[in-house]
N, C-alpha and C positions, 0 to 999 in steps of 0.2 A: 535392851530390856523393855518391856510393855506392861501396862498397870492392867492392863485384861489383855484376852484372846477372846474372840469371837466366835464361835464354829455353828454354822446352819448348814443346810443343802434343799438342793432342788432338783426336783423329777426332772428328767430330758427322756425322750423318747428313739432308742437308737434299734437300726435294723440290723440285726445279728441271726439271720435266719430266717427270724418271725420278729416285728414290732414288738418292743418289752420296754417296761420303768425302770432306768439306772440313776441312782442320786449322785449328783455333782457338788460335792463338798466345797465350800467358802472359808476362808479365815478372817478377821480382820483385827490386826493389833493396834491398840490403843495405845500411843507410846506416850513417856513421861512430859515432851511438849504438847501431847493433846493431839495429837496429829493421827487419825487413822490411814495405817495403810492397809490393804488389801494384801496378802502376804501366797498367796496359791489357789489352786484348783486341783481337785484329785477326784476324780471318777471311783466310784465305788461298785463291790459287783450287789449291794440288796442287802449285806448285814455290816451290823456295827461291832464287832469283836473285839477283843481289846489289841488284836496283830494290828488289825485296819488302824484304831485309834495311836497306837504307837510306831507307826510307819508313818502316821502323819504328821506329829508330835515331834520325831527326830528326824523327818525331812525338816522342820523348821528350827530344831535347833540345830542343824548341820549347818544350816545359810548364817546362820549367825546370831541366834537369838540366845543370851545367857542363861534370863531371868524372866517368868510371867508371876504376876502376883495372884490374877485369878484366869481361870479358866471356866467361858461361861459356852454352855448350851441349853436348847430347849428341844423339846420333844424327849425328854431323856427318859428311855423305857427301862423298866428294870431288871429288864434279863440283860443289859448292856451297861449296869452301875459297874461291876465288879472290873470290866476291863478297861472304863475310864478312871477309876477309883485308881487303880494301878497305878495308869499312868499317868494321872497329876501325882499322884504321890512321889513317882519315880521323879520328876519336872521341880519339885518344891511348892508347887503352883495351888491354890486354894479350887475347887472344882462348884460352881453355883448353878443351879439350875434354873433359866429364867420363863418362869410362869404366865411372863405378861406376854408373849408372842401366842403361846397355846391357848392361852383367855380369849383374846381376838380371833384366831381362827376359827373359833367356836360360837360367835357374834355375829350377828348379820351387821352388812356394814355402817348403816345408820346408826347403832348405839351405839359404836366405838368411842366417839368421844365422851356419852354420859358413861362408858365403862371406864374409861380413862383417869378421868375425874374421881370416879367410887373407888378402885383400884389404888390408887397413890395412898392414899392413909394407912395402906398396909402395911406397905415396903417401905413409909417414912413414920412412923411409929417408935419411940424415941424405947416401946420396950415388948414385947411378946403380947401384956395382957391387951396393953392400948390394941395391938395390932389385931389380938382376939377380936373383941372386940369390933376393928374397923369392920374384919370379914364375917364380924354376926350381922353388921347394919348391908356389908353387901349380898347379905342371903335372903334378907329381908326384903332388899329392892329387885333383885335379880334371879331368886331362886325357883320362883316359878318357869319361868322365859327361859331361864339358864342354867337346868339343873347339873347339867357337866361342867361347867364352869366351878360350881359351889367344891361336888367332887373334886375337880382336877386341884381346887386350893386344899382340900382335906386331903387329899393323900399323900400332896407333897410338904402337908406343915412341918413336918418334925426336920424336912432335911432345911426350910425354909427360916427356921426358927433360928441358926448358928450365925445368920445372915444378917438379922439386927443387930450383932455386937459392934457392925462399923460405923461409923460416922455415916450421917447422912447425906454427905460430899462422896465419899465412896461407892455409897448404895445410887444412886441419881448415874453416875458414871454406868454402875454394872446392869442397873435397869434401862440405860440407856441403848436400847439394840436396836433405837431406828434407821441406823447409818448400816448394820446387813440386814433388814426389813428393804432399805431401799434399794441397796444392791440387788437383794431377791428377784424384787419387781422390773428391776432392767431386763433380769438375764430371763425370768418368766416373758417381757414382751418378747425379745428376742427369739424364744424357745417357741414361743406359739405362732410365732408370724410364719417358723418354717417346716412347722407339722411336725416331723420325724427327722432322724439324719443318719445317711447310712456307715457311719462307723464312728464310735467312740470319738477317735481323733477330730473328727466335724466337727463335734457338740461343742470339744473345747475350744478349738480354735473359734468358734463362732461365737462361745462365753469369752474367753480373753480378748479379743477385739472389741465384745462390750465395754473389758473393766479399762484397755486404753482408753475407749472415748472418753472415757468420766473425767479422766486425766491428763491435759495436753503436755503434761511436762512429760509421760510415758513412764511415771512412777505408780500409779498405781494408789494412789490418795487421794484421800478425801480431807476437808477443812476439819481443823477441831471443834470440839462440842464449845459453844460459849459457858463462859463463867468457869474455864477450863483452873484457874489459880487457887478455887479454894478446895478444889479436889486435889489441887498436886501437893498444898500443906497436910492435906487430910492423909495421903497418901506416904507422904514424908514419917509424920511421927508413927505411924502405924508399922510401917515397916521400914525402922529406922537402920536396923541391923544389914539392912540388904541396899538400901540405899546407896547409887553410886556417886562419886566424885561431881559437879556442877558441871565442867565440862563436858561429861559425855552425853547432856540433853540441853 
């Protein structure tokens, strides 16, 4: 069972002919001790379909996974809603969309931290207006400099809005995507030091040897998020019906 799933990807460049862009899909599940693990890699051919998303979906609940509580991605375009909508729906799993990765990419890298800073009163906003609000004062500061950033928070408000009903121990968890932010960045150095790779199979063997080094034990983890305790009570009453035995975390 995991209190989130993760799902990003990243461009590799394979030669199939002619040099072309193939996305190499990431997971990483947040488990109820806090503990991220890294859970696959799966090569994509360029679309996001709801086959692709549910072939990767019941690859991981074939390995063993019961239960996700949420299922979070960014980038999520909307001719591509209807086949993830499915499939968390199919999972049980709640589907989030996290806006703070696309905020940043859109950033040049020096204001990241003053956007980080502006950004948080959103997503911790104890109710809708307050949150209004935060992101009228971040149009205010940022909307000249940053007019697709303003956009990219208005278009996704409505699906962003169902998001405040959680505790703010749960929300800090699901905005928390620095741990496949960081992974990105490994498998990105790796990916650029070696130009191109001529088949599929390279890229990943060359990403999986990344995700070993991270982890000498050859599990494929990373440490948990500190202050990991008042998001696993937050997590408790919320979803108490699904909550398993103490043993099994």
């Amino acid at each position: 069972m995991y209190a989130a799933i993760f799902i990003d990807a990243i461009m590799v460049k394979v030669r199939d002919g002619q040099v072309a862009n193939r996305p190499v899909y990431a997971a990483i599940g947040v488990s109820l001790a806090g503990d991220k693990d890294i859970l696959g890699l799966w090569a994509g051919t360029g679309g996001e379909g709801a086959k692709f998303w549910m072939s990767v979906l019941t690859d991981i609940r074939n390995r063993g996974v019961t239960d996700v509580f949420f299922l979070v991605c960014d980038g999520l375009k909307r001719d591509s809603r209807g086949g993830r909508e499915r499939v968390v729906a199919d999972r049980g799993a709640e589907l989030h969309r996290a806006s703070d990765p696309d905020t940043f990419r859109l950033a040049s890298k020096r204001d990241w931290d003053a956007l980080k800073r502006d950004v948080k009163p959103i997503y911790t906003a104890p109710n809708p207006t307050v949150a209004r609000a935060a992101l009228d004062e971040l149009t205010d500061q940022w909307g000249a400099k940053y007019a697709a950033i303003v956009r990219l928070w208005d278009n996704a408000w409505e699906e962003f809005i169902p998001f405040l009903d959680y505790d703010v121990e749960i929300r800090t968890v699901i905005c928390s995507t620095n741990a496949i932010e960081s992974l990105n960045a490994r498998y990105r150095r790796a990916v650029r030091a070696r130009g191109h790779f001529p088949t599929e199979q390279a890229a990943l063997k060359c990403l999986y040897l990344v995700t070993r080094s991270l982890d000498p034990t050859g599990r494929g983890r990373h440490d948990g998020p500190c202050g990991w305790k008042p998001a696993l009570n937050a997590f408790a009453i919320t979803f108490a019906d699904r909550w398993p035995a103490a043993e099994t975390y």
